[in-house]
N, C-alpha and C positions, 0 to 999 in steps of 0.2 A: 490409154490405160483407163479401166474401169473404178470407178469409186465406189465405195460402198458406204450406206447412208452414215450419217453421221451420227446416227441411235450404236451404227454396230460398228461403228469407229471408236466412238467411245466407249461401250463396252470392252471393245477390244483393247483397249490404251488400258482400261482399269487392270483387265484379266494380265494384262502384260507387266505394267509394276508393281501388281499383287504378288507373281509367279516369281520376279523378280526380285523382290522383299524376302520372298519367304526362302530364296535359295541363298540370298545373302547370310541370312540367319541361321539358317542348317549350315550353312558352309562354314562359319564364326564356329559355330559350335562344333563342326568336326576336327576347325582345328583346334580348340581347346582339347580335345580327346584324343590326339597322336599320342600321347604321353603313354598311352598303353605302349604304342612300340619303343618307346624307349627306356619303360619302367616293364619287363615281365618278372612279376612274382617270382624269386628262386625260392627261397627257403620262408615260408610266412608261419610261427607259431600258432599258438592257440587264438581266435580272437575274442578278446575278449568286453565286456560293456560294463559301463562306470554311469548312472543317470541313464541322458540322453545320448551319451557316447559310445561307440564303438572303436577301440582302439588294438594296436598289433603292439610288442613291447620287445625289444631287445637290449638284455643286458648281460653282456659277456662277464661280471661279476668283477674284484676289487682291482684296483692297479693300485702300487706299491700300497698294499692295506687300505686303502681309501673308497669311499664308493665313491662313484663317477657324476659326474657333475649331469644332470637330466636333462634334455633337449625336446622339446616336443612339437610335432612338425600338425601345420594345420595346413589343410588345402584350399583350394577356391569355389566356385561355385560353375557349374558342377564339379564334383570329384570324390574321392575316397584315401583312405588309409593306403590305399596302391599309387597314390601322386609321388610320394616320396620313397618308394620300394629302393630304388638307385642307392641313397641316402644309409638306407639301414642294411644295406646289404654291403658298407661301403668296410672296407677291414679297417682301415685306417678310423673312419668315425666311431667305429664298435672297440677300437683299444682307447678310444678319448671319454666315449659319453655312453649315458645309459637312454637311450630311445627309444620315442615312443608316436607311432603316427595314428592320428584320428580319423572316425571319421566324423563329421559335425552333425548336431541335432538337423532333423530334419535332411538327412541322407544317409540315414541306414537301412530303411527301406524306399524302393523308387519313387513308391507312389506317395508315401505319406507325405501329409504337409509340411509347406515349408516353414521354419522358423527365422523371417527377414530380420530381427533385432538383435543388433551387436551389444548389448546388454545381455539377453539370454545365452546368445552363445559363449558368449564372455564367463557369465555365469557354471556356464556345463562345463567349461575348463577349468574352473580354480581347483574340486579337486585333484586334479590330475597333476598341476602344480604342487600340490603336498605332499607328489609321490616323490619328491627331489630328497636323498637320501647323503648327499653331498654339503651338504648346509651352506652352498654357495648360490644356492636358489636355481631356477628354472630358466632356460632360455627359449626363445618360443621363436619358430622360425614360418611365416606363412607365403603361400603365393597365391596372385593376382587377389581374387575378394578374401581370401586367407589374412593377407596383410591387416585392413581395419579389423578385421577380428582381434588381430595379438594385439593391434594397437590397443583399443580399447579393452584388454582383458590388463593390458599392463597396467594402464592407468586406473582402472577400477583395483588390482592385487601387487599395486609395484613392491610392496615389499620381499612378495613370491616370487617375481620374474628380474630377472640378474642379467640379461640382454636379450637383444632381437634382432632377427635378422628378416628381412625383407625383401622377395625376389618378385620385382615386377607388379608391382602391387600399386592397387588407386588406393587413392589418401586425399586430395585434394578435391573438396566438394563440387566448384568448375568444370571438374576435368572428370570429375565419375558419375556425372547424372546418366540417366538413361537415354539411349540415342532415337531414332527412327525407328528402326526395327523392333528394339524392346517395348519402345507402346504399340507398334503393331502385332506383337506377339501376345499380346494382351488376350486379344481380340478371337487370335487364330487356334480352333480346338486343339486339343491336346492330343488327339489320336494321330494329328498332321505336323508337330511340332516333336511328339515324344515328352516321355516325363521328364528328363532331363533338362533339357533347355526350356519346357516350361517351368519347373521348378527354379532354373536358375534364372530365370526373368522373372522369379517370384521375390529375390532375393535380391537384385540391382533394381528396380525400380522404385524404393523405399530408402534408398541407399544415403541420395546425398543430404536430406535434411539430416541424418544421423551424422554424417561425416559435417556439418555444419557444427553438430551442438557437441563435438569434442574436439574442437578448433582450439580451444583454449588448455587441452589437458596435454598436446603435443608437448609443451614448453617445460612440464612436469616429470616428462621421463628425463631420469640423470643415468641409468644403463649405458653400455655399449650399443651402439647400432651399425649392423652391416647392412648397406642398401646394395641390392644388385640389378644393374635395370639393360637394359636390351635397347640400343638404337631405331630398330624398325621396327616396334611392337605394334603389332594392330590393331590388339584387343586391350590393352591398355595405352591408354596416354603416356608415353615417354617422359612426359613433364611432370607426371606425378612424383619421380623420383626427387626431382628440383626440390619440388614443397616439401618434400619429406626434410631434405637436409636444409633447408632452411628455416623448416618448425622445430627443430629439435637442436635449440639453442644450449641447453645443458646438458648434450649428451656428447659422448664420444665415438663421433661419426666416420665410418670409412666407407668411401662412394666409390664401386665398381662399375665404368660405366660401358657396358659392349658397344659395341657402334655397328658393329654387322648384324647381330644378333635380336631376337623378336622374342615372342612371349616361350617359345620354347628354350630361353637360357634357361631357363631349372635343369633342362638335363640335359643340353648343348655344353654346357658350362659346367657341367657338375663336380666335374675333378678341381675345378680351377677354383668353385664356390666350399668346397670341402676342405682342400688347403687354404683358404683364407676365414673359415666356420672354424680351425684348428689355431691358426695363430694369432684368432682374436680375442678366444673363448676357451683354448685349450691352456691343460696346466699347462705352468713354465719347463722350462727342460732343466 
């Protein structure tokens, strides 16, 4: 067998875990992106923008004279006001709650920059929170990078947010830093990555010292919280759900935990996640 020099072997070795890297990473990111085939738009109103935000709003108007208790669903990174379509299109959630999905600063247009501070985004949600016309406050529901968003929007507004629910979501600074691929996405132009996952590598790479320095405000939410996490998730750590239910020492916790299931329970699960989003958070009967 012929060898070939060692200048073009190793080129070759680089060209090969470079090609390799970067399919790992498009591939992560497309599966973050099936959620189209499981969320297609039926019915989407006006959309409307608040700030930095772009949100869709459904609210089927009074139950027994009362307004309906506001739910406001935040996605991950990448995503849009279409992550939760399932959700708002759900009849059962449209006779409980008045909703409303976002889409977060810095993804209402592709290209514009990202907004990586769970402070700001925090910020571009509160008022949306004072659209709660139920006077029982807002519950904010997020998945995967969606989660530190509500967390810190609660602890910065808990008096506005009345529970939260969490599907699949980092929280643990450990377990959410950036891996291989996102410091090598750094690196690799955007024309070969796309705005999307570059933006969203704009957005996890900044992450865990944030998730570091609201270590201390977990212990401070006293809301309801529903965790819902997925057994074989492989875009988040499985274990972030653990820390969640064991930093939220004064809250009232119920942990759903799929064991076959992966980052796609938001809408694998959705029926299962909608009757329990109803009897934790819905009026009494």
């Amino acid at each position: 067998m012929k060898l070939l020099p060692q200048s073009k072997r190793l080129r070759g070795g680089i060209f090969n875990v470079t090609f390799f890297s970067v399919a790992v990473i498009v591939t992560n990111y497309v599966f973050a992106q099936v959620q189209d085939e499981f969320d297609v738009p039926l019915e989407i109103g006006p959309i409307l923008t608040l700030g930095d935000v772009e949100y869709i709003e459904v609210d089927t108007g009074f139950e027994d004279g009362k307004a309906k208790q506001l739910i406001v669903f935040v996605h991950g990174t990448p995503g849009s006001f279409t992550t939760f379509m399932h959700y708002m299109n759900d009849s059962l959630m449209q006779e409980h709650f008045h909703m409303i999905s976002v889409t977060r600063p810095g993804w209402v247009e592709r290209n514009a920059e990202k907004v990586p501070s769970l402070d700001e985004q925090a910020a571009a949600l509160e008022p949306l929170l004072r659209m709660d016309r139920s006077g029982k406050g807002t519950i904010l529901m997020g998945h995967s990078y969606g989660g530190p968003v509500i967390a810190k929007t609660a602890m910065e507004y808990s008096e506005l947010v009345s529970g939260l629910v969490f599907v699949a979501t980092t929280g643990d600074p450990e377990l959410s830093g950036p891996r291989w691929y996102n410091r090598l996405a750094v690196v690799i132009p955007r024309f070969i990555l796309g705005s999307g996952l570059k933006g969203a590598n704009a957005e996890i790479m900044p992450l865990r010292p944030q998730l570091e320095s609201i270590l201390s405000g977990w212990e401070e939410l006293e809301m309801p919280v529903l965790i819902v996490q997925g057994g074989r998730d492989r875009l988040v750590n499985p274990r972030n759900a653990e820390f969640m239910q064991r930093m939220l020492v004064n809250a009232e916790v119920t942990y759903m935990w799929r064991e076959g299931q992966g980052h796609f329970v938001l809408w694998e699960e959705a029926g299962l996640i909608v009757d329990s989003i109803i009897e934790k958070f819905g009026p009494p009967n």
